[in-house]
MIDOSE-1310 file (N, C-alpha, C; in nm, 2 decimals, decimal comma, always signed):
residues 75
xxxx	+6,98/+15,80/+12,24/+7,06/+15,68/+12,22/+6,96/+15,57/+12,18; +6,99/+15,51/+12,07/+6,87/+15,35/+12,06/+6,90/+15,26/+12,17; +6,76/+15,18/+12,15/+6,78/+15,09/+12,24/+6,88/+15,00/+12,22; +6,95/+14,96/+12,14/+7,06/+14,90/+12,17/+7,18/+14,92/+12,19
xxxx	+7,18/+15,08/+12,14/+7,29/+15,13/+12,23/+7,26/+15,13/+12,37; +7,16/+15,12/+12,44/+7,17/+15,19/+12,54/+7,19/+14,99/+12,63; +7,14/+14,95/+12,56/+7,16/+14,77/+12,62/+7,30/+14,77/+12,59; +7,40/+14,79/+12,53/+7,52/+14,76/+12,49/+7,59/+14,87/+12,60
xxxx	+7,55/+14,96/+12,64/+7,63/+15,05/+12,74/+7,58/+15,01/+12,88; +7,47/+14,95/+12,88/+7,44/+14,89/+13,00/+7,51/+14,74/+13,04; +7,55/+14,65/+12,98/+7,60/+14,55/+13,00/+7,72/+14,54/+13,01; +7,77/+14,63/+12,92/+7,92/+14,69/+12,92/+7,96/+14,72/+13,09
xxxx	+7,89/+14,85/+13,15/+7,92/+14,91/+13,28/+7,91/+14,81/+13,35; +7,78/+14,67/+13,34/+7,78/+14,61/+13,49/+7,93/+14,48/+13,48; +7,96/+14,43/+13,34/+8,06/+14,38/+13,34/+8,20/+14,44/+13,39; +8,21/+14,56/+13,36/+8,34/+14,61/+13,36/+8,31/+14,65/+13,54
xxxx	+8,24/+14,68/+13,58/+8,23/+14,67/+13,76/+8,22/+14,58/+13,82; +8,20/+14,46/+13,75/+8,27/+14,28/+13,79/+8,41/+14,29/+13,79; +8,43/+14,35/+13,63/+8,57/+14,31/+13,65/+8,65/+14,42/+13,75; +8,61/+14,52/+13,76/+8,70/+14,59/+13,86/+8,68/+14,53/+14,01
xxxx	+8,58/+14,45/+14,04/+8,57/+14,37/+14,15/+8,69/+14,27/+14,18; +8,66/+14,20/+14,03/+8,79/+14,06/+14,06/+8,90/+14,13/+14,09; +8,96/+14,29/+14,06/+9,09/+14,33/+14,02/+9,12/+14,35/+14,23; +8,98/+14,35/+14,30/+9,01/+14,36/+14,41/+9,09/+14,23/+14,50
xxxx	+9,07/+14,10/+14,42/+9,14/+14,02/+14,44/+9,23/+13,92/+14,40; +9,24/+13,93/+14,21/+9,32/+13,93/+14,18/+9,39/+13,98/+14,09; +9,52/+13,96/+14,01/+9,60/+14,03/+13,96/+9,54/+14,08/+13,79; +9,49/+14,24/+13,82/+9,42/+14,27/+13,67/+9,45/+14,21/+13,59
xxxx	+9,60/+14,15/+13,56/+9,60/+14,07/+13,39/+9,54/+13,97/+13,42; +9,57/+13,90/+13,54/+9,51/+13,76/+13,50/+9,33/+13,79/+13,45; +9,26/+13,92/+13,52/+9,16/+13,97/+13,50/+9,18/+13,95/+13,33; +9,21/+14,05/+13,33/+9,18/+14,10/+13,17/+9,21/+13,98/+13,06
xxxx	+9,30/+13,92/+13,07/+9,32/+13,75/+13,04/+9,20/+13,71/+13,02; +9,15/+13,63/+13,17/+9,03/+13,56/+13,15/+8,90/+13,64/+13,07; +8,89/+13,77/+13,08/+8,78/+13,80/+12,99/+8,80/+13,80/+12,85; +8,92/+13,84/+12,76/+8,95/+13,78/+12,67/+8,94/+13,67/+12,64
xxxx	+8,99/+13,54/+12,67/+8,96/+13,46/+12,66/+8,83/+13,42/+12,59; +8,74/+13,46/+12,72/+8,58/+13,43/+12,73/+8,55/+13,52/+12,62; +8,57/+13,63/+12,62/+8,52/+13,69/+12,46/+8,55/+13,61/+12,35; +8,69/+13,58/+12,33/+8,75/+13,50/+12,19/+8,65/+13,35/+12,19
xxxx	+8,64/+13,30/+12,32/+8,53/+13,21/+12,34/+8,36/+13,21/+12,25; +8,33/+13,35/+12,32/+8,20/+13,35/+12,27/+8,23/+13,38/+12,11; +8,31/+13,49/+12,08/+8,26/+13,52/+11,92/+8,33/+13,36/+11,84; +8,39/+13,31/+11,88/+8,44/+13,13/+11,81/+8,32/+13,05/+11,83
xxxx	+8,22/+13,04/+11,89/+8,13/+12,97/+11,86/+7,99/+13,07/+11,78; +8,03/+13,13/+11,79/+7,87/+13,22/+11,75/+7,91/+13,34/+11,60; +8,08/+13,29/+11,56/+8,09/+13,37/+11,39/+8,14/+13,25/+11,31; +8,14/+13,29/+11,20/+8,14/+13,26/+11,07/+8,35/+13,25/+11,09
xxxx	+8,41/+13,14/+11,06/+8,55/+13,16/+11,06/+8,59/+13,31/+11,01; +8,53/+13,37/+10,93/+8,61/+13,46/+10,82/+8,58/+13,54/+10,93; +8,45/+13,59/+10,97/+8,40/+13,69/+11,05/+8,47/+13,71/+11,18; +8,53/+13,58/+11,23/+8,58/+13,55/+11,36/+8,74/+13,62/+11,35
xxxx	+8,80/+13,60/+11,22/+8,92/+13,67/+11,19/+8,92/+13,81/+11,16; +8,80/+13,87/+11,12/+8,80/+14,01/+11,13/+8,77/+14,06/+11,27; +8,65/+13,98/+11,32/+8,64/+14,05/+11,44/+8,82/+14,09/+11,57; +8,89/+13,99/+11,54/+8,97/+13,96/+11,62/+9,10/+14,10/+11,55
xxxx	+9,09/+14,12/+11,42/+9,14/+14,25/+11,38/+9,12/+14,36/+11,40; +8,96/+14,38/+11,41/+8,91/+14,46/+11,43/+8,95/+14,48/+11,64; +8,95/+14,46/+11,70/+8,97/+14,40/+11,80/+9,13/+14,48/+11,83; +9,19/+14,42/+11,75/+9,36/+14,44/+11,78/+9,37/+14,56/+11,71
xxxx	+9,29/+14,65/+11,59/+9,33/+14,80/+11,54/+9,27/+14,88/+11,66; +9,20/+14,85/+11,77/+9,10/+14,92/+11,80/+9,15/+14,99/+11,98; +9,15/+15,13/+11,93/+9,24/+15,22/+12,02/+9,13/+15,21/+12,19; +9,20/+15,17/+12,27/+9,12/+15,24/+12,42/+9,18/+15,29/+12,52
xxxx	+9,07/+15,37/+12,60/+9,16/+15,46/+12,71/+9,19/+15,34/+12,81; +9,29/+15,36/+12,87/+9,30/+15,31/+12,99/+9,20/+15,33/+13,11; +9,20/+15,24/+13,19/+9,11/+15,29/+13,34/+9,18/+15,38/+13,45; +9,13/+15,46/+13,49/+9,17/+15,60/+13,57/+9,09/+15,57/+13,70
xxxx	+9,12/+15,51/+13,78/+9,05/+15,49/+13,94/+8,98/+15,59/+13,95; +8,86/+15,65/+14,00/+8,86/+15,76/+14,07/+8,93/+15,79/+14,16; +8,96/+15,96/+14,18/+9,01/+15,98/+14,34/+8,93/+15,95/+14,40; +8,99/+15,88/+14,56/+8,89/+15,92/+14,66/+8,90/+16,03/+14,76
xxx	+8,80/+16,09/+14,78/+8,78/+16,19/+14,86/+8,81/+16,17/+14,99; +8,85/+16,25/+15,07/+8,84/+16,27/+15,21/+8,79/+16,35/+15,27; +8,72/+16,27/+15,35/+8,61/+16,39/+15,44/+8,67/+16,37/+15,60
């Protein structure tokens, strides 16, 4: 993996284990809300209008899995 993959999967994991934290105390959408938000945030100050309209397509064609809790075990 390049190094920027491997920085882009690393910042990825510790964010998305924030956000499974907030989901501990509040309601996932409003979760998932505010980090969109804050993404649409960052790439609106930091693209090009046109770029900022693709990215946001690109964004909305773009398939994901759902999150699957782990089981927890019982010992």
């Amino acid at each position: 993996m390049a190094p920027k993959d491997k920085d882009l999967q690393e910042i990825y994991n510790r964010i998305f284990q924030d956000a499974m934290k907030y989901t501990d105390r509040f309601n996932i959408q409003m979760v998932a809300a505010t980090y969109i938000a804050i993404a649409m945030r960052l790439y609106k100050t930091t693209l090009a209008e046109d770029e900022y309209e693709a990215m946001i397509q690109t964004i909305m064609e773009s398939e994901v899995e759902p999150y699957t809790p782990p089981k927890e075990t019982k010992h």
